[in-house]
PDB file of N, CA, C and O in Angstrom:
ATOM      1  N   UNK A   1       8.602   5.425   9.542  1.00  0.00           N
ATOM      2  CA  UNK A   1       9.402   5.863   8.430  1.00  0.00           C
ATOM      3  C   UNK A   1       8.612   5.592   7.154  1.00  0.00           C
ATOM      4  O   UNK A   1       8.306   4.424   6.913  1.00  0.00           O
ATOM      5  N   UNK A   2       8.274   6.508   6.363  1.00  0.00           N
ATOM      6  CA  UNK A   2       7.220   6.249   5.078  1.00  0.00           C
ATOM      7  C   UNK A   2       8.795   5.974   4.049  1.00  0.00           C
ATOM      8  O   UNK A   2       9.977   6.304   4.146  1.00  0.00           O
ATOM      9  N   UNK A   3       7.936   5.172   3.067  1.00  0.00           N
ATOM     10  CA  UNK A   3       8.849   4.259   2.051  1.00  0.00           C
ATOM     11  C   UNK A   3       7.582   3.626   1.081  1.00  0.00           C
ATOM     12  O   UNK A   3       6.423   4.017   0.940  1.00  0.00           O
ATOM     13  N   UNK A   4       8.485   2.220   0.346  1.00  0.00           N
ATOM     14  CA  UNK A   4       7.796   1.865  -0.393  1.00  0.00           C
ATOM     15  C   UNK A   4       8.400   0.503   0.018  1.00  0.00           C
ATOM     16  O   UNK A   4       9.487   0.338   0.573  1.00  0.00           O
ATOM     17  N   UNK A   5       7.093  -0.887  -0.523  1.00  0.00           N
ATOM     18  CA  UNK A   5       7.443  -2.030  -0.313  1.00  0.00           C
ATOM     19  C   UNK A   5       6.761  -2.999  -1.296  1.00  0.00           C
ATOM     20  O   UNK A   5       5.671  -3.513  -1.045  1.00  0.00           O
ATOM     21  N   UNK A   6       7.347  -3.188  -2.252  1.00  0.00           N
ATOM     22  CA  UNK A   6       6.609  -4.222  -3.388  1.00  0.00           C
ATOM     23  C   UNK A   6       5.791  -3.520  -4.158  1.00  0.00           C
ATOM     24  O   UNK A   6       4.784  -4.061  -4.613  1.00  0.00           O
ATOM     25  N   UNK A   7       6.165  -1.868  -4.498  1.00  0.00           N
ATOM     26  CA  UNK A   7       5.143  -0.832  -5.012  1.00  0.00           C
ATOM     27  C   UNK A   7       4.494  -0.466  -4.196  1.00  0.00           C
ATOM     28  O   UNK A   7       3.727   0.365  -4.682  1.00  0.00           O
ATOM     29  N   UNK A   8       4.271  -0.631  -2.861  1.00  0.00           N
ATOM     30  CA  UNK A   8       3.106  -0.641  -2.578  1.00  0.00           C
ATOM     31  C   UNK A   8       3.152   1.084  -1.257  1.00  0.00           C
ATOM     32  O   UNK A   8       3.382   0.445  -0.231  1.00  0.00           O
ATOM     33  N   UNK A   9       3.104   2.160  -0.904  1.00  0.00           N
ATOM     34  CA  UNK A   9       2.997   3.161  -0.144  1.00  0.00           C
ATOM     35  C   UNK A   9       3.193   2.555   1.504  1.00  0.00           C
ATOM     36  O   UNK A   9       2.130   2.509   2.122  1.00  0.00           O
ATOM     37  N   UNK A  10       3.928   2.280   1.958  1.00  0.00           N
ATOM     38  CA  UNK A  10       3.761   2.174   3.768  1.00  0.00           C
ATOM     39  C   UNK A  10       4.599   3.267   4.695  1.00  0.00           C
ATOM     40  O   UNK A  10       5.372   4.061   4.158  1.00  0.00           O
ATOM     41  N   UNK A  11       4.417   3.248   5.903  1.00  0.00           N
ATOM     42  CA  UNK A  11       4.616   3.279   7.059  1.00  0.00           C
ATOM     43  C   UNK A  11       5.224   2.245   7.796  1.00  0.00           C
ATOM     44  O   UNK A  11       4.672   1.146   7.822  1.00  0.00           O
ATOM     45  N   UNK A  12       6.724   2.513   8.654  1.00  0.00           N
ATOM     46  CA  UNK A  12       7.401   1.392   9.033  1.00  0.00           C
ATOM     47  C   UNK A  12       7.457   2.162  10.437  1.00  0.00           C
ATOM     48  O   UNK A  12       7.986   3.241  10.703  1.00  0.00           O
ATOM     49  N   UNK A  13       6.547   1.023  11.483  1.00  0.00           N
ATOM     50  CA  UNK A  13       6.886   1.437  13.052  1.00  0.00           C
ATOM     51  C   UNK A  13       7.736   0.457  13.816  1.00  0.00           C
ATOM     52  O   UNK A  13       7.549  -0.721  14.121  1.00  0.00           O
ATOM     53  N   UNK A  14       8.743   1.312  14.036  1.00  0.00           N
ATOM     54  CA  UNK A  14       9.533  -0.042  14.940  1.00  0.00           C
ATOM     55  C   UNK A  14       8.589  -0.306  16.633  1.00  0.00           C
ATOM     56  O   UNK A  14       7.970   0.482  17.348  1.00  0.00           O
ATOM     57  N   UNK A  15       8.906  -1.898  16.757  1.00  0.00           N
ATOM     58  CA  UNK A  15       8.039  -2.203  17.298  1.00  0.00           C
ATOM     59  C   UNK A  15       8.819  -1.996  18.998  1.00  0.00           C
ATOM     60  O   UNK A  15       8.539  -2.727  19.948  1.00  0.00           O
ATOM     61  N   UNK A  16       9.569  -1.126  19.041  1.00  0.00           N
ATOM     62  CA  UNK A  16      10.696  -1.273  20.176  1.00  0.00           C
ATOM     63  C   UNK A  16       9.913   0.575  20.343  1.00  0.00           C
ATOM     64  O   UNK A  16      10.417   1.429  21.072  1.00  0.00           O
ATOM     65  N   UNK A  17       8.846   0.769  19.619  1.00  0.00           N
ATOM     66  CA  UNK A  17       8.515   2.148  20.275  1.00  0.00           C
ATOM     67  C   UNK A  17       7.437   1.668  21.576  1.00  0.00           C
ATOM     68  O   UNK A  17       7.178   2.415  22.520  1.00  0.00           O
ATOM     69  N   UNK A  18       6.951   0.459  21.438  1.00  0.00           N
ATOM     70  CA  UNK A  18       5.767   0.220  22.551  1.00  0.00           C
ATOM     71  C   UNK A  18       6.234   0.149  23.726  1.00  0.00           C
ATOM     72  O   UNK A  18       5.410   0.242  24.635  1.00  0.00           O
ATOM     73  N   UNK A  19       7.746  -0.045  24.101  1.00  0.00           N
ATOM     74  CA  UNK A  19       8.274   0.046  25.194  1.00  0.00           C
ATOM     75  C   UNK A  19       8.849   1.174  25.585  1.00  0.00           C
ATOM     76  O   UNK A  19       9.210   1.456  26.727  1.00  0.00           O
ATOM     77  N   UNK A  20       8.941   1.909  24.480  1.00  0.00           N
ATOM     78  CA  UNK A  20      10.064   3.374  24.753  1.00  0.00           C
ATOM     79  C   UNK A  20       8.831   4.511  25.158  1.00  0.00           C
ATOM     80  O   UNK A  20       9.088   5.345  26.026  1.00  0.00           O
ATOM     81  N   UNK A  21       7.613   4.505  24.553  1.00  0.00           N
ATOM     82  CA  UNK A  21       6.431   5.296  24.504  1.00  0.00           C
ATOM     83  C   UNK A  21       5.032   4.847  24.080  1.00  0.00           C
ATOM     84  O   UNK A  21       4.455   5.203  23.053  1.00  0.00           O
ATOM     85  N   UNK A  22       4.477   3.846  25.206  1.00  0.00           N
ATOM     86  CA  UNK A  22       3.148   3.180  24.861  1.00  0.00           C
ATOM     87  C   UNK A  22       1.521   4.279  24.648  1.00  0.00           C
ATOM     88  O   UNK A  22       0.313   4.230  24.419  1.00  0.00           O
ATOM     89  N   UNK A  23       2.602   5.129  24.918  1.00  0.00           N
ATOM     90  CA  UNK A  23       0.762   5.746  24.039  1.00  0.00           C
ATOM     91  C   UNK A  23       1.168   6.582  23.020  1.00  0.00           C
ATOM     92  O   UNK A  23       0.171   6.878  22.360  1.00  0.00           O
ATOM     93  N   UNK A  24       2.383   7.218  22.483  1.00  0.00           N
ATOM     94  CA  UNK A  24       2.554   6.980  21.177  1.00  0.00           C
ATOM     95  C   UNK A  24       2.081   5.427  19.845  1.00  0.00           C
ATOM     96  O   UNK A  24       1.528   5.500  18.748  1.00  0.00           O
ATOM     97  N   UNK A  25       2.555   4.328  20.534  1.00  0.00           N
ATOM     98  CA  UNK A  25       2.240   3.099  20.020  1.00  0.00           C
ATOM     99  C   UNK A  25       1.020   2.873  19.867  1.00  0.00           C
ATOM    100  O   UNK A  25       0.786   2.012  19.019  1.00  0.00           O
ATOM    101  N   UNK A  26      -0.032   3.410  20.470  1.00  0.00           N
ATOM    102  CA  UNK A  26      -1.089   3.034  20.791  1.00  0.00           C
ATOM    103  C   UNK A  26      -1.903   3.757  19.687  1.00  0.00           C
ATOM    104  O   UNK A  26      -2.719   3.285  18.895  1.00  0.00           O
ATOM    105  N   UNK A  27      -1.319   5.448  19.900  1.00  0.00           N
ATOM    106  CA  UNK A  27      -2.043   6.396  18.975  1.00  0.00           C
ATOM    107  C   UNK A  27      -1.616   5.725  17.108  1.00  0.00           C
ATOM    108  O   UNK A  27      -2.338   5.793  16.114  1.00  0.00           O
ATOM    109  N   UNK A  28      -0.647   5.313  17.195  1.00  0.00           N
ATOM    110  CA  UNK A  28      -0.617   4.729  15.667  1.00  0.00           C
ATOM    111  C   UNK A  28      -0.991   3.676  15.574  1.00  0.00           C
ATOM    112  O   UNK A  28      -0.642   3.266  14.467  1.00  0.00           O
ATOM    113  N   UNK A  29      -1.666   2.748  16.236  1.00  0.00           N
ATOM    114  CA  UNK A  29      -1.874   1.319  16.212  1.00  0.00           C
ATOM    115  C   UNK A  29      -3.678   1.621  15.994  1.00  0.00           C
ATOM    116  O   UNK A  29      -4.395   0.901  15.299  1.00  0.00           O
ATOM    117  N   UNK A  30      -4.177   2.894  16.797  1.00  0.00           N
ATOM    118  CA  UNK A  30      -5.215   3.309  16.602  1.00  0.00           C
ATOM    119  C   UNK A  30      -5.946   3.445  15.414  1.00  0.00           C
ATOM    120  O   UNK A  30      -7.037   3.057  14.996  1.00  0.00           O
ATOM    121  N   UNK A  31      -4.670   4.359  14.847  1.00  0.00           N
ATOM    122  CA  UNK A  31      -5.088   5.397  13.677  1.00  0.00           C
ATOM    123  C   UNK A  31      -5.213   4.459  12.516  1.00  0.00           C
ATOM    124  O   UNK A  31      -6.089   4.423  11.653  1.00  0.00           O
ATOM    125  N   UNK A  32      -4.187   3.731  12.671  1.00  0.00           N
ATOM    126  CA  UNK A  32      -4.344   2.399  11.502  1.00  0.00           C
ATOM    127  C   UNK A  32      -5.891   1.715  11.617  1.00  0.00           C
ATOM    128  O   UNK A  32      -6.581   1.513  10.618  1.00  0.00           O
ATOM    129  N   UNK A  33      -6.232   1.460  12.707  1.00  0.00           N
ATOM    130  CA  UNK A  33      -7.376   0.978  12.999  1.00  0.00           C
ATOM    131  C   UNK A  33      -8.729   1.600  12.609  1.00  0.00           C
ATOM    132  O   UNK A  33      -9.638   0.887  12.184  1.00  0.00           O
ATOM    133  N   UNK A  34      -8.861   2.924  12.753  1.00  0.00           N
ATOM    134  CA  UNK A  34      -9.598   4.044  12.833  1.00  0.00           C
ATOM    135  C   UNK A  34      -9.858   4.312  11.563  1.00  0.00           C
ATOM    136  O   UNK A  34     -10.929   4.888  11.369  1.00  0.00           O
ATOM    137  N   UNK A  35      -9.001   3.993  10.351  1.00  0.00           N
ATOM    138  CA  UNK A  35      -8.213   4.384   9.011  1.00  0.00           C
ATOM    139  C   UNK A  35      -8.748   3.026   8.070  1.00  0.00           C
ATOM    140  O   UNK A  35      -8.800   2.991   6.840  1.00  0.00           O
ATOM    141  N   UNK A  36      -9.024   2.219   8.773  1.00  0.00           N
ATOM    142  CA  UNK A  36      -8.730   0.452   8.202  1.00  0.00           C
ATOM    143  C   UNK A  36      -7.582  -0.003   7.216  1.00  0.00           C
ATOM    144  O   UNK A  36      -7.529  -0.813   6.291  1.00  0.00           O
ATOM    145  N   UNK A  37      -6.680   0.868   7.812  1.00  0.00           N
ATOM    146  CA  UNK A  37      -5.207   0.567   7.399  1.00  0.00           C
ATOM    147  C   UNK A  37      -4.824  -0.930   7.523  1.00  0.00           C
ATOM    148  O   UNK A  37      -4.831  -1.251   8.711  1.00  0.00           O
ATOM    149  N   UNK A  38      -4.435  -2.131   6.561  1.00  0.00           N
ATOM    150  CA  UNK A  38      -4.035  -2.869   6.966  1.00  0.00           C
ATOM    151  C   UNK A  38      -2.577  -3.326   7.880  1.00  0.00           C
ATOM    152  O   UNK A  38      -1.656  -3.384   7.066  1.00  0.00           O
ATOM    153  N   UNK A  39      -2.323  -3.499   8.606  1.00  0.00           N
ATOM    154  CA  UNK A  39      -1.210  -3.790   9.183  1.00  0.00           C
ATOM    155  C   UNK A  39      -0.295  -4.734   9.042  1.00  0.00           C
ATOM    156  O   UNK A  39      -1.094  -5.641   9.273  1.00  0.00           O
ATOM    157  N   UNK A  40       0.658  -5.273   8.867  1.00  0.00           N
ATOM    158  CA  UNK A  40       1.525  -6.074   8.886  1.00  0.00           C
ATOM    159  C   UNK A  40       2.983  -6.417   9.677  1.00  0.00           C
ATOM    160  O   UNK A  40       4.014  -5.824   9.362  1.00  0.00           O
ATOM    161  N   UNK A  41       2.957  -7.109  10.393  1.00  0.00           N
ATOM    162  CA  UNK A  41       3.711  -7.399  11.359  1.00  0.00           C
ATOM    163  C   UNK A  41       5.150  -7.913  10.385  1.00  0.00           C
ATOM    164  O   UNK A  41       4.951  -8.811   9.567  1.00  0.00           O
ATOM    165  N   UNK A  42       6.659  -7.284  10.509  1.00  0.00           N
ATOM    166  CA  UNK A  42       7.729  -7.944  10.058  1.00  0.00           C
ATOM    167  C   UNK A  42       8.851  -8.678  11.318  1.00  0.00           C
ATOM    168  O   UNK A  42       9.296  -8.329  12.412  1.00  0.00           O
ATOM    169  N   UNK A  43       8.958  -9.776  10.485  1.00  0.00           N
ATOM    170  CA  UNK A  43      10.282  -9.850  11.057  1.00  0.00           C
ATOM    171  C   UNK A  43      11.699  -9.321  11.123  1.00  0.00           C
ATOM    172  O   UNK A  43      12.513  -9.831  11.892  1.00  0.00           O
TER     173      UNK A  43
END
């Protein structure tokens, strides 16, 4: 879900997609990677 967080532009993946569709999860966990997107894990 694109938004905003402290000003700042993100992307919000719920983390309940790695079980519903692990290579969807994978392809965005990638792309972030691929991208040098930083990531951030929420609680």
């Amino acid at each position: 879900m694109p938004g905003w967080r402290d000003g700042v532009k993100r992307v919000s993946v719920d983390a309940r997609l790695y079980d519903l569709d692990p290579l969807a999860y994978r392809f965005v966990a990638g792309f972030a990677a691929d991208n040098a997107l930083r990531v951030v894990w929420l609680d």
